[in-house]
N, C-alpha and C positions, 0 to 999 in steps of 0.2 A: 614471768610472774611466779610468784612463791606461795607455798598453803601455809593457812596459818588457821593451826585448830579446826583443820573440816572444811575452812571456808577459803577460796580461791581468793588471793592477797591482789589486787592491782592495784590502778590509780584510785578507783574511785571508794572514796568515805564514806561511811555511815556516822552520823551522830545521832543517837536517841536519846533523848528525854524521857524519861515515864514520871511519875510521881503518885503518891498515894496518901489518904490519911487511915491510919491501921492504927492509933492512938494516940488522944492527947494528953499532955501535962503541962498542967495542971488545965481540967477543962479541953477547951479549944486552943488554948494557949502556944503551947511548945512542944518539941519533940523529945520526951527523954532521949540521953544520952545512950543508954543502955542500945537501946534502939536503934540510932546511929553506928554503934560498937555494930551492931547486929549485920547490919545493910552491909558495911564494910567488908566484914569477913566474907558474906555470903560471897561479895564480887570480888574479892581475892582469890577464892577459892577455885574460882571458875577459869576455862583455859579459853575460851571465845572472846576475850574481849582483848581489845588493844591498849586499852585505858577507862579508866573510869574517875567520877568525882561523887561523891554523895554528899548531902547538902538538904538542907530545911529553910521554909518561912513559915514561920508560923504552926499549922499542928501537919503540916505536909512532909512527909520524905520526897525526895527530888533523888534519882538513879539519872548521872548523867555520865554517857557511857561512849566510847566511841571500837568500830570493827568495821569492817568489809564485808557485813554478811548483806546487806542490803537492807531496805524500809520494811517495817512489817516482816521479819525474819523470827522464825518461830522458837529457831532456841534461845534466841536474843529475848523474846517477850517473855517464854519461859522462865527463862533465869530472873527476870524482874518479878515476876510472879510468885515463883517459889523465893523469891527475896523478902517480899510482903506478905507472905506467909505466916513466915518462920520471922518477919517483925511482929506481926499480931499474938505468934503465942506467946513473946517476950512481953508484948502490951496489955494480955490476957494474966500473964502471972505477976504482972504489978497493978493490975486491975484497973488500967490507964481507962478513960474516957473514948469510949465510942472505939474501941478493940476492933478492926477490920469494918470498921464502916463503907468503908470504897470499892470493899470487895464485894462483888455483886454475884460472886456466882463459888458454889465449893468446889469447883474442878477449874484445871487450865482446858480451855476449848482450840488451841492451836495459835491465835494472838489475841491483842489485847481489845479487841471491837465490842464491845458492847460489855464490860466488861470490868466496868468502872474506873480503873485508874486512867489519869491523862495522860497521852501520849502525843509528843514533839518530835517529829524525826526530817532527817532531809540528807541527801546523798551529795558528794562533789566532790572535786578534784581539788585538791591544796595547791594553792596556788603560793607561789615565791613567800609572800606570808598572807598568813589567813587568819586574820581576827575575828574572833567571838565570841557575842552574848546572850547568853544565858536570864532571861528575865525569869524568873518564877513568882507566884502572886499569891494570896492564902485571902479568901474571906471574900472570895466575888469570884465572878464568872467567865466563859470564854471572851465574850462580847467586850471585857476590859480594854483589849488588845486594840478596837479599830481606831478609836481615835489617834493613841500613840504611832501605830502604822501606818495610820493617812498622814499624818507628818511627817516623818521618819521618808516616806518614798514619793509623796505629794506632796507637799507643802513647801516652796521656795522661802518662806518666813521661815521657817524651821530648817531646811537643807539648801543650805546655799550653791551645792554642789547640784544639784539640780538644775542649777543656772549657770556656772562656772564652772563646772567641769564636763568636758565635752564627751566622756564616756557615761555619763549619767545624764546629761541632757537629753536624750531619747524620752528618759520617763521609764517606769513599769507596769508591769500588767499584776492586776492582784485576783485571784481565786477567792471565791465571797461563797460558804455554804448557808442555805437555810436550812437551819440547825429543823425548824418543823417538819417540813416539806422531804427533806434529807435529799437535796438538789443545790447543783454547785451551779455558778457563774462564773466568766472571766471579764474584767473591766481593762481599758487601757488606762493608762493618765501619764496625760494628761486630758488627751483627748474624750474621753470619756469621762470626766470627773463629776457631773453633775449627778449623773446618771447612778455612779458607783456613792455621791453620798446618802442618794436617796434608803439606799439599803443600811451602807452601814454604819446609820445616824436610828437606825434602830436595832441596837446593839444588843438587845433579849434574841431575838430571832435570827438575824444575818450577822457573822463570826466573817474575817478576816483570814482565811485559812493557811493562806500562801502569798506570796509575790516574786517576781519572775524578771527577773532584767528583761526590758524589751528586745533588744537587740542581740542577744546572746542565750536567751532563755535558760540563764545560769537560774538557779537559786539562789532568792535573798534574805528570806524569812520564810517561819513554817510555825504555826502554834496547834492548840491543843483546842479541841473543839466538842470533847465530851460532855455532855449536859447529863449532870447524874438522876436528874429528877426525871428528865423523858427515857431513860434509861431504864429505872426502876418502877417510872407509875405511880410513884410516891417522892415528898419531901423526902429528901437524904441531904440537905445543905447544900451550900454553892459551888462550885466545880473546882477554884481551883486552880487558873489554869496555868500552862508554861509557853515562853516565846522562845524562835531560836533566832538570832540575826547575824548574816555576816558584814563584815564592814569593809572600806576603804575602795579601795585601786576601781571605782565605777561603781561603789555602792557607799550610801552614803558613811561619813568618819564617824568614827566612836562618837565623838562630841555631837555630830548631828543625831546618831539614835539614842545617847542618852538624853539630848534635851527636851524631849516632847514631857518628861517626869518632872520640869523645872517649876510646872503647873498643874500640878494636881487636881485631876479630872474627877467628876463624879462618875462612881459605878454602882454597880447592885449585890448585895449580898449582906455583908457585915453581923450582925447580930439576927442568930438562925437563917443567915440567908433572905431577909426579907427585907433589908432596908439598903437606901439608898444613901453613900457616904463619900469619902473623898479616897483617895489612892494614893497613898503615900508610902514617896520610897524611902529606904531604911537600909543601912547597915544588915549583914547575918545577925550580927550582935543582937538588934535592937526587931529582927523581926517577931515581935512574941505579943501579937495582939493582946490587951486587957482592957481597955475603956470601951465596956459594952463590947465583947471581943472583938476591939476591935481598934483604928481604922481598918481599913484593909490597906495591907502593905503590898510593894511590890522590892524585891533584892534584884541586881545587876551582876552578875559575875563573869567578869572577863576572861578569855584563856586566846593563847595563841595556839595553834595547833602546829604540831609540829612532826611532821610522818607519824600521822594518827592521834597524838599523844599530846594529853591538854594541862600546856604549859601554865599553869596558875593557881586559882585564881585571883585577878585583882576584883577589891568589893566596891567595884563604883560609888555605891550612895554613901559609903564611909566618907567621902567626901566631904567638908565643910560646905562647899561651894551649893550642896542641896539642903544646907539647913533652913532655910528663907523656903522652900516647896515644905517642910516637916513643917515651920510655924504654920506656914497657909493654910497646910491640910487639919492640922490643928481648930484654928478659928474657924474653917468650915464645921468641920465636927459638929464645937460648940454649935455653931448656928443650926443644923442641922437635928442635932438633940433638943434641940427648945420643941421642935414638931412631936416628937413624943410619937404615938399609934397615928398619925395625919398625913397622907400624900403630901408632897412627895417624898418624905423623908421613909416613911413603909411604902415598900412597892405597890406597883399600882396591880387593882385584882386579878389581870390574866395573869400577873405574876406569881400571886398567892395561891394560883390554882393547890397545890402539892403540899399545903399549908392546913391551917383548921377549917379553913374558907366552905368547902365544899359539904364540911359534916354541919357547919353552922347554917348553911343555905337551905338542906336537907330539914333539919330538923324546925326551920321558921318559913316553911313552904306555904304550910295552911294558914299561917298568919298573913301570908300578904294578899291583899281583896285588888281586886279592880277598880282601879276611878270610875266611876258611871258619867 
């Protein structure tokens, strides 16, 4: 084994994810550019990392980075910290929209736990080739993620590989946190699959954390499970979050994890975070929320990894092939804006807690009498 930059080089990968919003343009919108320039340099500059990608949907920077320092490595979360930083003063001197919103604290504490930005990470050995994607989402929450990942490693409709290929026919095991409670589960599935939808079919509360080949307890997937509002005690908007998956040789193909997007799901967030709308994937190009900021979009970017180094990437939903999921999510919208302020379209009230909800309860207290 060889050092590389402080950190003892072997087999095993690091990939992090982090992301942040430090400012929008226009609004909630998009990322200036400037800002991007910014991310960039910051992670060039740096001698820890083995490669890196920087990358936006919607008003989010996405730091997608790979090294051998391990999960949760401190100079690793640092350097994305001081990266988001030093994007908010650039956001701060073009007087961008909501300037370091995600940053939750004015000091680095050591990593990124409580802390505001999302973070995606997961460790492994590169195998002969090693595909991966990269999902990132702007305008909704962690909770986005379970239905596409109960496809994506359950669902024999959706992974046919699951049936047909005898290194994925075992099934996997998924890690399920409750985002309240701050208490984790493992579920098998197949065998367990009843059991594992009960949770995460209520996707405000119980997040899709991880999944696990069964058989080999490789890493399949790992997303991002920061909830900024239980975080801060207050509304601060929707989280945000990012996926990471790997693919093929016993996990399911590119085409089985991108097809769970071919149907665009309802999630929570969109306009201030309070409303319930459809998930639609998009192009980088085309991630830049504006109709009621919004849908919420989700981007795909593929890379192969290649002794660390992320060969790409390709833009999945650039695709034609998901224009018919854009219409859908589309006419949902529509349908979905006819409800105006009316459940289900505005979340339902445990949701709104972090919202006006709780000053308006306060103040119409003495209004409300007892039925006799």
């Amino acid at each position: 084994m060889r050092s590389h930059a402080g950190f003892t080089m072997g087999k095993i990968l690091t990939l992090s994810v982090i992301k942040a919003d430090v400012g929008g343009f226009v609004g909630h919108s998009d990322v200036h550019p400037a800002l991007l320039e910014k991310a960039k340099s910051c992670l060039s500059a740096s001698s820890i990392l083995t490669d890196f990608h920087v990358s936006h949907v919607g008003d989010d920077i996405n730091l997608i980075m790979t090294h051998y320092g391990g999960r949760n490595n401190g100079e690793i979360h640092h350097l994305a910290w001081d990266t988001f930083i030093a994007c908010t003063e650039v956001a701060k001197s073009l007087k961008l929209y909501g300037a370091g919103q995600d940053l939750l604290s004015d000091s680095f504490s050591g990593n990124m736990r409580g802390m505001g930005p999302g973070v995606a990470e997961m460790e492994f050995e590169e195998r002969p080739s090693e595909p991966v994607i990269v999902f990132m989402a702007d305008k909704t929450e962690p909770g986005a993620w379970n239905l596409p990942v109960y496809k994506m490693f359950a669902d024999p409709f959706n992974t046919i590989g699951l049936v047909i290929d005898p290194k994925a026919h075992c099934g996997f095991n998924f890690e399920v946190r409750d985002l309240i409670e701050n208490k984790k589960v493992t579920f098998a599935a197949p065998e367990e699959l009843y059991d594992l939808l009960v949770f995460i079919g209520a996707p405000g509360r119980y997040c899709v954390k991880a999944v696990f080949h069964k058989q080999t307890g490789e890493i399949a997937a790992v997303s991002s499970t920061q909830r900024l509002n239980l975080m801060a005690g207050r509304y601060v908007g929707k989280d945000d979050p990012v996926l990471i998956v790997r693919c093929q040789s016993g996990l399911p193909a590119v085409g089985e994890v991108l097809e769970p997007f071919a149907n665009p799901h309802l999630v929570s967030g969109w306009m201030r975070g309070s409303h319930t709308g459809p998930l639609m994937p998009v192009p980088v190009a085309q991630a830049t929320p504006a109709r009621f900021d919004g849908p919420p979009r989700v981007v795909a970017l593929g890379f192969q990894m290649c002794n660390g180094k992320l060969v790409g990437p390709q833009d999945f939903f650039a695709d034609p092939s998901f224009d018919n999921a854009r219409r859908k999510a589309l006419d949902v919208a529509d349908y979905m804006r006819t409800l105006g302020p009316f459940e289900p379209h505005r979340l339902h009230l445990e949701e709104m807690e972090y919202t006006t909800l709780p000053d308006v309860m306060h103040r119409l207290k003495d209004r409300f009498v007892k039925l006799s």
